[in-house]
C-alpha positions as CSV (number, residue, x, y, z in Angstrom):
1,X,130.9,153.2,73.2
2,X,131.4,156.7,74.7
3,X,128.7,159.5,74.8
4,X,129.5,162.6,72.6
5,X,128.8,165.7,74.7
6,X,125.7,167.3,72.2
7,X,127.0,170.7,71.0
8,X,125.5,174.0,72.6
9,X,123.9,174.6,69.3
10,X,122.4,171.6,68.2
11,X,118.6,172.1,67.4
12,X,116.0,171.4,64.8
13,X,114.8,173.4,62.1
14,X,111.8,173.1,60.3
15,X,111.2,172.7,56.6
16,X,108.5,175.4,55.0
17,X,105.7,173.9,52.8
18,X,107.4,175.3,50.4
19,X,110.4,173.1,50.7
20,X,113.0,175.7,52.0
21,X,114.8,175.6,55.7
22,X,113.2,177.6,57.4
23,X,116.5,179.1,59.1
24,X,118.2,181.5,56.3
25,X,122.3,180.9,55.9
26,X,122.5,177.0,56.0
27,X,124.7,175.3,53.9
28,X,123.1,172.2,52.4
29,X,125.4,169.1,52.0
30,X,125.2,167.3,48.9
31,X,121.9,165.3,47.8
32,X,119.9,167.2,50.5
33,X,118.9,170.1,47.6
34,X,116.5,166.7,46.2
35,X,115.2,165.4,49.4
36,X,113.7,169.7,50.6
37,X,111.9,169.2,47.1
38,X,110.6,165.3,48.1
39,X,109.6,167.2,50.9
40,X,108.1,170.4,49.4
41,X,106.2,167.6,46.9
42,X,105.4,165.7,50.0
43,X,103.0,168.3,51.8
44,X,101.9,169.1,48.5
45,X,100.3,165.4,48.3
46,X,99.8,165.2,51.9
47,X,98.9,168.5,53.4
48,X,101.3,170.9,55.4
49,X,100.4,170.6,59.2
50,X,103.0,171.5,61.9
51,X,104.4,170.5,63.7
52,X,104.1,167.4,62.0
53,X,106.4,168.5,59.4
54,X,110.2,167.5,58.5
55,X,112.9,169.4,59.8
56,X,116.9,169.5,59.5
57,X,119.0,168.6,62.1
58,X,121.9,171.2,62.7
59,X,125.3,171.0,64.7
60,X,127.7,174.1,65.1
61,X,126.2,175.5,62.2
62,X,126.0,172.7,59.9
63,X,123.5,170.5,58.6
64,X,123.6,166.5,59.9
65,X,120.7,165.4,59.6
66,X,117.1,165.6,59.6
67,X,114.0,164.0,61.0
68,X,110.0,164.0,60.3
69,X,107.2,163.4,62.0
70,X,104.7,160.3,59.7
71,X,101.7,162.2,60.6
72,X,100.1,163.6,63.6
73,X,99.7,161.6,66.9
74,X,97.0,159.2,67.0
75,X,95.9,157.5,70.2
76,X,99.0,159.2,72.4
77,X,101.7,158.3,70.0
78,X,103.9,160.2,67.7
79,X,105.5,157.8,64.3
80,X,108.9,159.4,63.7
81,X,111.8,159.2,61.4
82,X,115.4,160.3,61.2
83,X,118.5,159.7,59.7
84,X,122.1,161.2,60.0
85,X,124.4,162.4,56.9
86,X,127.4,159.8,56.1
87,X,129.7,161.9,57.7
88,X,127.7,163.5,61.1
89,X,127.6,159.3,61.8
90,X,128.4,158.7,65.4
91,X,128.3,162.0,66.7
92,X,125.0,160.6,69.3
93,X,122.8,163.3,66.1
94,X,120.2,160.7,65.8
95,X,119.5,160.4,69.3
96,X,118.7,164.0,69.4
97,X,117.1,164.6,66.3
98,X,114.8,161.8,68.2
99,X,114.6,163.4,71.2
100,X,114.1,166.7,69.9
101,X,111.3,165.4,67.6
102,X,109.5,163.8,70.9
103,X,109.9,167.1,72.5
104,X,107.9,168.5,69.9
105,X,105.3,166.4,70.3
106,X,105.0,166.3,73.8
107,X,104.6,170.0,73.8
108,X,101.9,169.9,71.0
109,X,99.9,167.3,71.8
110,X,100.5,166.7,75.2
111,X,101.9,163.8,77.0
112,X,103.1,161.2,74.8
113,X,104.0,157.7,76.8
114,X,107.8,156.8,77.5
């Protein structure tokens, strides 16, 4: 299988408690409109602490994904998820929705083991 290059742009962006993107101008692929308000009902049930939030994934200006955090790290881990939209598969976006989410937690709570 051959690497895909990651795009210049490709970066996370964070999902208000409220449920919204937090960047303004994205346009949301179908089915994502449901899973911000799973989201927004989410923190409501759970508590809105970042960065352990969710967050969309975005290529060249277009949403391919997202990834969460489960919760907060606990004893020098971070629990993560992802996924990639149908047709962003293959592109190498879940490896850096992972990696990006690791960064994240690297920088907020220090070093997190390899």
């Amino acid at each position: 299988m051959t690497e895909t290059a990651a795009p210049a742009d490709f970066h996370l962006v964070p999902i208000r408690e409220d449920g919204s993107p937090a960047q303004t101008g994205l346009t949301l692929p179908s089915g994502l409109a449901e899973m911000l308000e799973g989201t927004r009902a989410l923190y409501a049930a759970t508590g809105f602490a970042p960065p352990w939030i969710s967050y969309l994934s975005v290529a060249t200006g277009r949403v391919v994904g997202g990834g969460a955090f489960v919760g907060a790290t606990r004893d020098g881990a971070a629990e993560i998820a992802y996924f990639t939209l149908p047709e962003a598969r293959g592109l190498g976006h879940a490896g850096r929705t992972a990696a990006a989410l690791i960064r994240i937690a690297r920088a907020a709570a220090g070093r997190i083991p390899r």
